[in-house]
Backbone as ProteinMPNN parsed JSONL, in Angstrom:
{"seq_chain_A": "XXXXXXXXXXXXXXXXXXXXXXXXXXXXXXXXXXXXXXXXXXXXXXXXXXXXXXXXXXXXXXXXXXXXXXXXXXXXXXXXXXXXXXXXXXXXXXXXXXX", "coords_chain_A": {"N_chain_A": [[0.842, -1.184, 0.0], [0.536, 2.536, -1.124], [1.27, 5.289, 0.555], [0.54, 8.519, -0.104], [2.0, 11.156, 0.822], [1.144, 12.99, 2.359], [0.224, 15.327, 5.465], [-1.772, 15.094, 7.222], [-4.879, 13.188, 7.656], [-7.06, 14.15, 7.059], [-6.332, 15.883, 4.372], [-5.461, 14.101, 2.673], [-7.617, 12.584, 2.428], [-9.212, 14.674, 1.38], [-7.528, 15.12, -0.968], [-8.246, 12.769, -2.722], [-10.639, 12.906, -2.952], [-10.764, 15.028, -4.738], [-9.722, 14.335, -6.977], [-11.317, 11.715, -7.375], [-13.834, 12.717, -7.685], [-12.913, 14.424, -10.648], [-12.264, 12.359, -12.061], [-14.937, 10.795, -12.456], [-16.442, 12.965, -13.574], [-15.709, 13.044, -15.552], [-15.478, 10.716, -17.053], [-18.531, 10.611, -17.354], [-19.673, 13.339, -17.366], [-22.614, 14.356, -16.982], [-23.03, 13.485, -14.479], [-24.239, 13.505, -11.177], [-23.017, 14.356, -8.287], [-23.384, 12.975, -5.221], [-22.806, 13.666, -1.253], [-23.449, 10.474, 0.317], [-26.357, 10.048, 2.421], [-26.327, 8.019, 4.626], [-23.569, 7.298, 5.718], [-21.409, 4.241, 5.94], [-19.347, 3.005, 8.808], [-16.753, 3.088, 8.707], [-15.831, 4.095, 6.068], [-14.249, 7.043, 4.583], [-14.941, 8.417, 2.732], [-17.616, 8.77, 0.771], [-20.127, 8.624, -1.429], [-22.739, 8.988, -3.541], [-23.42, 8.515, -7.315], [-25.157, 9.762, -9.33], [-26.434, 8.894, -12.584], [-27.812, 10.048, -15.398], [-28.967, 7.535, -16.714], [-29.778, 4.565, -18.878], [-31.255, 1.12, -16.846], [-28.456, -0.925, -17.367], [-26.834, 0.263, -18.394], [-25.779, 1.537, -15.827], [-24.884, -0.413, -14.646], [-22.498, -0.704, -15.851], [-21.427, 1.033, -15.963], [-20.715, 1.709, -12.798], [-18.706, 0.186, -12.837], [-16.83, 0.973, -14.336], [-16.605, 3.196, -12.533], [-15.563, 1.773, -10.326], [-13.272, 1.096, -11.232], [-11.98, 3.15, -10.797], [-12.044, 3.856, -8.289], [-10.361, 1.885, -6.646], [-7.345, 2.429, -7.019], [-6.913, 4.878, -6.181], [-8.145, 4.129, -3.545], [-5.447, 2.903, -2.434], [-3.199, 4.657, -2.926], [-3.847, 6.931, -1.38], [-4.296, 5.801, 1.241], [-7.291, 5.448, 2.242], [-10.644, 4.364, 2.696], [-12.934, 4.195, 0.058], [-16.499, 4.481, -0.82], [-18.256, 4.555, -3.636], [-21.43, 4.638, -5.298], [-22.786, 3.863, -8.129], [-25.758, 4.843, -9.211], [-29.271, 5.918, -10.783], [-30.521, 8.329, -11.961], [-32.819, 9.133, -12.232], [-35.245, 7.569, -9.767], [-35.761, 3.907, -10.407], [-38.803, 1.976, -11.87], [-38.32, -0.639, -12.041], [-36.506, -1.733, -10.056], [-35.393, -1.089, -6.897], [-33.39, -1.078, -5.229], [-29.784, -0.024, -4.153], [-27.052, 0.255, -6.412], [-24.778, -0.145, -5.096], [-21.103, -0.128, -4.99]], "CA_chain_A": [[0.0, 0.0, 0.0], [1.294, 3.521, -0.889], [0.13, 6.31, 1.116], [0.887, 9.87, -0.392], [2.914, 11.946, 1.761], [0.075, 13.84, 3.273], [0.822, 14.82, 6.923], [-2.995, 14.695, 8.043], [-5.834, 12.354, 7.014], [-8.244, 15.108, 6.283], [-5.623, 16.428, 3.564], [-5.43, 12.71, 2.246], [-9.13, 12.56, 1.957], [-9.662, 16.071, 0.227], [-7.104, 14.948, -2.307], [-8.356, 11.656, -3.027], [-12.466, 13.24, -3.495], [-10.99, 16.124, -5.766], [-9.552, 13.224, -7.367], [-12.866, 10.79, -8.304], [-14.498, 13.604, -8.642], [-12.926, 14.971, -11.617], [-12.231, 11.22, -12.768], [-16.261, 10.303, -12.804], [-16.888, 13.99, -14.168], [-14.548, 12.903, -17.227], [-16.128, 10.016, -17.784], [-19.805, 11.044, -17.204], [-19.829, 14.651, -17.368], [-24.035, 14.556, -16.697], [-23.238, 12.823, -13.445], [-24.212, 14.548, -9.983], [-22.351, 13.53, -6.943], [-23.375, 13.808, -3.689], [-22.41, 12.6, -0.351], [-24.138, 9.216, 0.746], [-26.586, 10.783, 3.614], [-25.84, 7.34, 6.216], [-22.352, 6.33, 5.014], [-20.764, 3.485, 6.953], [-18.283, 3.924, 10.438], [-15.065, 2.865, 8.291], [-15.846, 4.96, 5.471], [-13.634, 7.899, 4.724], [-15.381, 8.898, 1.609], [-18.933, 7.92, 0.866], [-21.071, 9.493, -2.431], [-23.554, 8.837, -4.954], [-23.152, 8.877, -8.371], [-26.134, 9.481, -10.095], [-26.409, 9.079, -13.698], [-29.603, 9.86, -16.177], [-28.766, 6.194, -17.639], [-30.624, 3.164, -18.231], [-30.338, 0.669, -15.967], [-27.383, -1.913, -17.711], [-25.382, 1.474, -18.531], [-25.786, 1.856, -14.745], [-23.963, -1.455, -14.308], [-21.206, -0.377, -16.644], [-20.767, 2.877, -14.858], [-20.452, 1.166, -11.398], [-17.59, -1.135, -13.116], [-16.077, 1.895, -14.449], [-16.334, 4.123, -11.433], [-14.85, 1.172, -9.578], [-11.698, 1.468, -11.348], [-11.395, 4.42, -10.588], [-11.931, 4.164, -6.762], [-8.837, 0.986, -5.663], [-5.828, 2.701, -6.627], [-7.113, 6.105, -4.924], [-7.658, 3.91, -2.035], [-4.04, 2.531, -1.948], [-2.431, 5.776, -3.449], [-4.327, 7.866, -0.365], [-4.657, 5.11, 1.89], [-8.409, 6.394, 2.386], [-12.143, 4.121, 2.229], [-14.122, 4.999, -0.544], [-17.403, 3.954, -1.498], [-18.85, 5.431, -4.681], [-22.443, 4.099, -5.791], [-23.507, 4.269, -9.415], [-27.178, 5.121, -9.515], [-29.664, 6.069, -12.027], [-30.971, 10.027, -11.876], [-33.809, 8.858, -11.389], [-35.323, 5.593, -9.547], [-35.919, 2.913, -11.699], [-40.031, 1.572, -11.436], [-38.234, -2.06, -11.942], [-35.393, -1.389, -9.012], [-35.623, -0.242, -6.007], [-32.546, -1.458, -4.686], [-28.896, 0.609, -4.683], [-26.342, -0.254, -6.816], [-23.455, 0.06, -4.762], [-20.276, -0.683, -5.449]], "C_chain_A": [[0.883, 1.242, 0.0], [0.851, 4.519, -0.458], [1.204, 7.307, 0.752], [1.124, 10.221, 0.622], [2.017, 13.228, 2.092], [0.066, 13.939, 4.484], [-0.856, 14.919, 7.837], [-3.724, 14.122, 6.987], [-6.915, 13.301, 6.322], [-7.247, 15.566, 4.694], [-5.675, 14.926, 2.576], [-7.426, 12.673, 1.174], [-9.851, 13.489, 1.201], [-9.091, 15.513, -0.653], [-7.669, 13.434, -3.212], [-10.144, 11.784, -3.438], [-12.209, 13.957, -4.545], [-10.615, 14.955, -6.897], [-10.428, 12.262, -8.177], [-13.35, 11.579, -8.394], [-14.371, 13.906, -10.087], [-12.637, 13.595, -12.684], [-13.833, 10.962, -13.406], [-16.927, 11.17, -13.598], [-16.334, 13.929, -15.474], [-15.419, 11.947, -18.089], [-17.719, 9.954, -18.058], [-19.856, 12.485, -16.584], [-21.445, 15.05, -16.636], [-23.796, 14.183, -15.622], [-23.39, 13.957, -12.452], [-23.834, 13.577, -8.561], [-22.808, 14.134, -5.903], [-23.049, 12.655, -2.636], [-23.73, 11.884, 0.112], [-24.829, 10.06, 2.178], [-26.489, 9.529, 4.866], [-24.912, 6.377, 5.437], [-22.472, 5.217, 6.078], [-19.715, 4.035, 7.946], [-17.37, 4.237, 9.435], [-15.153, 3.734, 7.02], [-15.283, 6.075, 5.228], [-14.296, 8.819, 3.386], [-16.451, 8.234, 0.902], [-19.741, 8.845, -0.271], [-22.027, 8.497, -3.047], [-23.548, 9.385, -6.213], [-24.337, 8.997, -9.484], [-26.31, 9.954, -11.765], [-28.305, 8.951, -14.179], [-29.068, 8.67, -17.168], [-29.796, 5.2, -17.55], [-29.932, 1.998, -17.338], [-28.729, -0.183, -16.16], [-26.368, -0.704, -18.06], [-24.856, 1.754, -16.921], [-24.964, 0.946, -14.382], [-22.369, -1.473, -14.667], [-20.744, 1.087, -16.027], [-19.955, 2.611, -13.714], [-18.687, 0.373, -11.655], [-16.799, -0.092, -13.221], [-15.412, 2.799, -12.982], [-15.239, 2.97, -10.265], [-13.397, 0.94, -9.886], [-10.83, 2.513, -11.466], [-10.803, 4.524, -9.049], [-10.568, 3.333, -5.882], [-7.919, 1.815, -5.708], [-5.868, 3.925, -6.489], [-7.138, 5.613, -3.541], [-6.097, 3.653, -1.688], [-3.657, 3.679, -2.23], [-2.523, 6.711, -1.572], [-4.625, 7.132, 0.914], [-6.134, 5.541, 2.463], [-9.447, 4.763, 1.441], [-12.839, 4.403, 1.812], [-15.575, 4.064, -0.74], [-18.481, 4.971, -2.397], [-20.19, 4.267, -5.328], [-22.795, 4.413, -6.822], [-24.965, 3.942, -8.97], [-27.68, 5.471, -9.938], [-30.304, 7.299, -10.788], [-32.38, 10.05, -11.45], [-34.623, 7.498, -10.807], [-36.194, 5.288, -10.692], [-37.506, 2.324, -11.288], [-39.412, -0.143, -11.037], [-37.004, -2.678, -10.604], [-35.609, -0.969, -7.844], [-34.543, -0.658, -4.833], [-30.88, -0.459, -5.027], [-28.213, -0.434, -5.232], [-24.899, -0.453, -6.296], [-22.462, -0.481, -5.017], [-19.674, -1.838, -4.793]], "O_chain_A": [[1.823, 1.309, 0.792], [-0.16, 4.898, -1.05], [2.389, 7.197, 1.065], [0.533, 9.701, 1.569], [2.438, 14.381, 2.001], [-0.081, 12.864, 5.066], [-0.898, 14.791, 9.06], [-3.511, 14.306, 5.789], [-7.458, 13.128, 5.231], [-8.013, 15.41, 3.743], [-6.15, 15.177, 1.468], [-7.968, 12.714, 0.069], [-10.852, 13.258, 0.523], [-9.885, 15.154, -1.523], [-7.333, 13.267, -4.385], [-10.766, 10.934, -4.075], [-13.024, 13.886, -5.464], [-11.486, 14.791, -7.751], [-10.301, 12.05, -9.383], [-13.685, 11.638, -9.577], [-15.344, 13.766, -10.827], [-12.757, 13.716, -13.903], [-14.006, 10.925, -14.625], [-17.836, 10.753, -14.317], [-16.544, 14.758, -16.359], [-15.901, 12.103, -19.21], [-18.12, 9.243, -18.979], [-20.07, 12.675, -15.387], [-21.487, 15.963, -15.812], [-24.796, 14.653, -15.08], [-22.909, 15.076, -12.628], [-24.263, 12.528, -8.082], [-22.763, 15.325, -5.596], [-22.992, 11.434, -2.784], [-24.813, 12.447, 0.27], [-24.064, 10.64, 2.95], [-26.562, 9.932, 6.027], [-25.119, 5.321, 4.838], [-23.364, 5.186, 6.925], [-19.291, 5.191, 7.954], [-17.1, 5.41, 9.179], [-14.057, 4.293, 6.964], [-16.0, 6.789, 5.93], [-13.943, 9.992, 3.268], [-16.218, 7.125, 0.42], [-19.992, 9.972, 0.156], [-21.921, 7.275, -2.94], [-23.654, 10.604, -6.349], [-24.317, 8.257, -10.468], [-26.318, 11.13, -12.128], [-29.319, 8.371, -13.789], [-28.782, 8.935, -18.335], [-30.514, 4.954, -16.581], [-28.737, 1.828, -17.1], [-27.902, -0.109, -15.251], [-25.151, -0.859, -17.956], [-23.702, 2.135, -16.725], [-24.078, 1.392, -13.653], [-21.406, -1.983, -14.094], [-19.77, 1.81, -15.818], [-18.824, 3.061, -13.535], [-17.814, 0.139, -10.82], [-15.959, 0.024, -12.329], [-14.262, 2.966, -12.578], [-14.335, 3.415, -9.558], [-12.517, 0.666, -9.069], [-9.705, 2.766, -11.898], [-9.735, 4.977, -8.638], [-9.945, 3.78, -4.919], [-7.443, 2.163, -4.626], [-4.755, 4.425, -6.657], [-6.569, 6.135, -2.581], [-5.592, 4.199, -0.707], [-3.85, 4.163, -1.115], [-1.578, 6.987, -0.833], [-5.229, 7.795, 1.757], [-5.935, 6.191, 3.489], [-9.249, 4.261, 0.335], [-13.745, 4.94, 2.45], [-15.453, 2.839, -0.782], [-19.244, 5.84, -1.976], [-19.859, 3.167, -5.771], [-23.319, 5.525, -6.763], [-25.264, 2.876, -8.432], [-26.892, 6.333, -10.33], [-30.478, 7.291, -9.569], [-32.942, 10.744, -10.602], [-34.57, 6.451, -11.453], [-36.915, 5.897, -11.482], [-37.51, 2.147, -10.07], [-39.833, -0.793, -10.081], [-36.777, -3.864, -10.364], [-36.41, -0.043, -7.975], [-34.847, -0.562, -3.644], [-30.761, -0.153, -6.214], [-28.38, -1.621, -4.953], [-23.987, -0.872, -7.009], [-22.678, -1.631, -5.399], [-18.747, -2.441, -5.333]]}, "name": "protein", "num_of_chains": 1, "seq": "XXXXXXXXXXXXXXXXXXXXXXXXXXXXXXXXXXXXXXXXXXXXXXXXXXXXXXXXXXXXXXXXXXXXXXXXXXXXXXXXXXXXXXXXXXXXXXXXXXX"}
């Protein structure tokens, strides 16, 4: 594991959100992120990614966004969890997609 030379965790964790942010905003520009409103304890970084997609693009998003999120965790040593979700709920879904 390599942890960036960040001398506090909050500094770690800013750089590692500005980070997927502008990664998920690259690859889905329409996307709106917000933070997860009841992350988990261990969590250091907790959003939603909501795309206006159908749902199987939603699956391919999640895959994507997830290779975005490991080697920010090792890089920043920092717990993310980023959820692809559709913009708006799905009538046939009603379950998250999390990663």
């Amino acid at each position: 594991m390599s942890v960036y030379a960040l001398p506090h965790p909050a500094l770690r964790i800013a750089a590692a959100t500005t980070e997927l942010v502008q990664g998920i905003l690259a690859l889905y520009p329409q996307a709106r992120i917000v933070p997860r409103t009841t992350p988990l304890a261990d969590e250091d970084i907790s959003v939603d990614v909501r795309l206006p997609l159908r749902l199987d693009e939603i699956y391919a998003a999640r895959e994507q966004i997830h290779a975005l999120v490991l080697p920010l965790q090792d890089h920043y040593d920092v717990l993310i969890l980023a959820s692809a979700v559709p913009l708006e709920p799905c009538p046939d879904s009603s379950a998250s997609l999390a990663l």
